[in-house]
C-alpha positions in Angstrom: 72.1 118.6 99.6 68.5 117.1 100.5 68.0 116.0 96.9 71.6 114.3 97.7 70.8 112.7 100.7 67.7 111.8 99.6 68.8 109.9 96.5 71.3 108.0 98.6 68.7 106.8 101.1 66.3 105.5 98.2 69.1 103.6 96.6 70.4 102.2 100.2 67.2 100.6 100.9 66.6 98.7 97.7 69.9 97.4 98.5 69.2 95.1 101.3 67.2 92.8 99.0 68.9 92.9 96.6 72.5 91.7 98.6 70.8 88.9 100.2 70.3 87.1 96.7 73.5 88.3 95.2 75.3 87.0 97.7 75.2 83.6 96.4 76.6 84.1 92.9 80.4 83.6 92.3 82.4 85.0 89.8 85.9 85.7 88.8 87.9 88.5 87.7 91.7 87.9 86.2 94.1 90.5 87.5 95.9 92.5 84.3 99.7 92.1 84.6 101.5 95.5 84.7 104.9 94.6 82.6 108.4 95.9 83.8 111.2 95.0 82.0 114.1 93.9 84.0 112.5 93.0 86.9 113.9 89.6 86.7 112.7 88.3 90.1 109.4 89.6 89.6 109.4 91.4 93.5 108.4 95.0 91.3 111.8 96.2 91.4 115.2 96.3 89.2 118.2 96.5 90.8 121.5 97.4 89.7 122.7 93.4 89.9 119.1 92.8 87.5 120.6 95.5 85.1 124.0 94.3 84.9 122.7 90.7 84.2 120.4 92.5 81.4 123.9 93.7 80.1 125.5 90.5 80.7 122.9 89.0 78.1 123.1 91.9 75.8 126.7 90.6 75.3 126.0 87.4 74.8 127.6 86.0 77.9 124.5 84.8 79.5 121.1 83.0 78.2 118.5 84.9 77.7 116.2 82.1 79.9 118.0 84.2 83.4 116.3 86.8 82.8 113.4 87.0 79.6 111.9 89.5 81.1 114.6 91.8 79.4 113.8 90.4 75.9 110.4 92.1 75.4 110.4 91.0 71.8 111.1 87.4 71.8 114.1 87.3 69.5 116.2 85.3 72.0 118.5 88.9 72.8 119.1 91.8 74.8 119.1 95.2 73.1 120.2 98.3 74.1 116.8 99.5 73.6 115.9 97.0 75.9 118.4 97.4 78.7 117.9 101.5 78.6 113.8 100.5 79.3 115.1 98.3 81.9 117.2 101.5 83.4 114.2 103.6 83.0 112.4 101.1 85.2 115.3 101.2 87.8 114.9 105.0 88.1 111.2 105.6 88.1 109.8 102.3 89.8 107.7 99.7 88.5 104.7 100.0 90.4 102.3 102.5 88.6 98.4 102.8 89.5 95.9 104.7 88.6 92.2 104.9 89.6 89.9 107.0 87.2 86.5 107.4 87.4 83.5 110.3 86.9 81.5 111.8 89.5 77.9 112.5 89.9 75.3 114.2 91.4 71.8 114.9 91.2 70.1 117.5 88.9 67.3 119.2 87.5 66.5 116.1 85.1 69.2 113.6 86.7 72.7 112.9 87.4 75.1 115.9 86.4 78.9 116.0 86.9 79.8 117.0 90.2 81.4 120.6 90.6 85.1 121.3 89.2 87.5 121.6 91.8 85.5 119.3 94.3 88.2 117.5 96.2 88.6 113.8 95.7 90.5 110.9 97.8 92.4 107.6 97.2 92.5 106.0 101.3 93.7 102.8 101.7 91.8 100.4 104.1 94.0 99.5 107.0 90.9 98.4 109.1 87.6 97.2 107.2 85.6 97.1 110.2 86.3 100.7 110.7 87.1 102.1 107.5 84.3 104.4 106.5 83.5 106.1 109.4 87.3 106.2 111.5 90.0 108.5 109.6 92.3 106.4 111.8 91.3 103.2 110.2 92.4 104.5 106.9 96.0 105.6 104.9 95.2 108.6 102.7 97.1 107.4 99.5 96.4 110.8 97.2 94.5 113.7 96.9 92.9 115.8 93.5 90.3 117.6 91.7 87.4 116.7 89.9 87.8 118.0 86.5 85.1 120.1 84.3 83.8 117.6 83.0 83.2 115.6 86.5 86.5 113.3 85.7 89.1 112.2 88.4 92.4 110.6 88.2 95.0 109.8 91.0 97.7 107.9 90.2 100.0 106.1 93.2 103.6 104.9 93.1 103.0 102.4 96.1 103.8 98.7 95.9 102.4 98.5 99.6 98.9 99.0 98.4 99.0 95.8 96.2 96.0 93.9 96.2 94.6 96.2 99.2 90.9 97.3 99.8 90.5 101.0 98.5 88.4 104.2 99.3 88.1 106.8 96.7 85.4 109.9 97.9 84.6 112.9 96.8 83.5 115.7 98.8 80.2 116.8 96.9 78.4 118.8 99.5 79.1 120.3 102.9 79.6 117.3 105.2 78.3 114.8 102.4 80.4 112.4 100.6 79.9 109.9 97.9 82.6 106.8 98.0 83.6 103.7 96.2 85.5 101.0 96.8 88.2 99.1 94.7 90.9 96.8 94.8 95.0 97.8 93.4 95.3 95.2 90.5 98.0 92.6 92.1 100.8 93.8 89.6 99.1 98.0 89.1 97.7 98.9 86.4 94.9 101.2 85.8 90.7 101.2 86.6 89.3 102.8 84.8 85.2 104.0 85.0 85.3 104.2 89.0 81.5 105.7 89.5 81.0 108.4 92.8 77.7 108.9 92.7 74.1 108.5 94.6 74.5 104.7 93.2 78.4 104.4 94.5 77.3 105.8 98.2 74.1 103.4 98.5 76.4 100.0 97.6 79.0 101.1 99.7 76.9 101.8 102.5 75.2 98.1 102.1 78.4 96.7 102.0 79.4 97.9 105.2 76.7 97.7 107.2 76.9 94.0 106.0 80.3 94.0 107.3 83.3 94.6 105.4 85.6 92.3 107.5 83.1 89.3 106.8 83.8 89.3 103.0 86.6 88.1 101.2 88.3 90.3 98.8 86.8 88.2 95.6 83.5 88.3 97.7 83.5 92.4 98.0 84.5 92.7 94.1 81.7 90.2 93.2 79.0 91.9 94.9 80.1 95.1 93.7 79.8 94.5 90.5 76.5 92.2 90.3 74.5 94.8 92.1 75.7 97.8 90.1 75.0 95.2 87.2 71.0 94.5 88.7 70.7 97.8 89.5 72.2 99.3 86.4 
C-alpha cells in the first residue's frame, strides 16, 4: 500500500504546475448520439401513441416526415422490422450506458492489473464541492468486479444521469482508492478506456483541490484530458 500511496503523491505534485498552464487551453468534444428508433420526440422514450404512429406510417396512412426516426433506412417507409425495433425500444428503454475502463496498480517493474474481484463503483456527483470525500454528496449508480485481466464494465439504464459529472473507484487496497471522473454522453452511449490508476487518483485529486464546483463541465473534460495527454 506504501508503494501505492507513494505513487499517487509523486504524480499529485507535478500536477499543480502542470494545471495552471493547462488551464488556458480550450477544446471541444462532440457528444456521440445513442440512436433509438421510435422515439419520435426525442425525450429517450417510446410510447405506445409513438408506436402506433410508427404503425400508422407502416400503413401508409401517415408521412414518414412525423416520425423518421422509425425509417432507420431511408427508403421513405415503415417496416415491420422497423416497428418490432421500435417495440423492443418501448420494452427495454432507450437509455443504455456503459463505462469501461482497466485498472492499475503498482508492481515489481510498473503498473500491473489490479486484483480480480476488487470492487469497483459508478457514483453520480450530486454535490461537486463535496463529492470525493462525503458519501452523502454522491448517488451510487452501480457496483462490479474488476475482471482477470484488470477490466471493468458497469452498464446504467438511467436517463437522470444525462450529461452528469461521474465517479467510478475502485477499491485497490485497504482504505485506498483510485478514482476517475467522466461525463454520461448527453444521449448514452459507451466510454470506453476509463483509466484507475496512480495517474487517475493524482488528476482527480488536482482537480478537486482546484475546486470542482469552479469548472464547467467542458472545463473539467478539457483539463482531463490535456493533462493525461502532457503527462502521458
Amino acid at each position: 500500500m506504501e508503494s501505492i500511496r507513494t505513487s499517487v503523491s509523486c504524480v499529485t505534485r507535478a500536477m499543480f504546475g502542470v494545471l495552471a498552464v493547462l488551464a488556458l487551453a480550450s477544446f471541444v468534444r462532440p457528444a456521440a448520439a445513442q440512436v433509438c428508433i421510435g422515439d419520435c420526440d426525442g425525450n429517450l422514450e417510446v410510447t405506445v401513441d409513438e408506436l402506433l404512429r410508427g404503425v400508422s406510417i407502416g400503413l401508409g396512412e401517415q408521412a414518414v416526415g412525423l416520425c423518421p426516426i422509425f425509417d432507420r433506412n431511408d427508403d421513405d417507409q415503415v417496416s415491420v422490422d422497423e416497428i418490432l425495433k421500435g417495440v423492443n425500444s418501448a420494452l427495454q428503454g432507450c437509455f443504455n450506458l456503459n463505462f469501461a475502463g482497466i485498472c492499475r496498480r503498482p508492481g515489481p517493474t510498473g503498473l500491473i492489473p489490479c486484483a480480480p474481484g476488487t470492487s469497483v463503483r459508478l457514483l453520480q456527483c450530486l454535490d461537486r464541492s463535496r463529492c470525493l470525500f462525503d458519501s452523502t454528496a454522491r448517488r451510487l449508480l452501480r457496483s462490479g468486479v474488476i475482471n482477470a485481466s484488470g477490466g471493468f464494465d458497469l452498464a446504467v439504464r438511467d436517463a437522470s444521469v444525462l450529461s452528469s459529472l461521474l465517479l467510478v473507484e475502485a477499491d485497490v487496497a485497504s482504505g485506498f482508492v483510485y478514482r476517475t471522473l467522466a461525463f454520461s454522453p448527453f444521449d448514452g452511449g459507451t466510454i470506453l478506456g476509463l483509466p484507475l490508476d496512480p495517474l487517475s487518483e493524482a488528476v482527480t485529486r488536482v482537480l478537486n483541490s482546484s475546486g470542482l464546483d469552479r469548472f464547467s463541465d467542458t472545463g473539467i473534460e478539457e483539463l482531463i484530458d490535456l493533462i493525461f495527454a502532457a503527462l502521458a
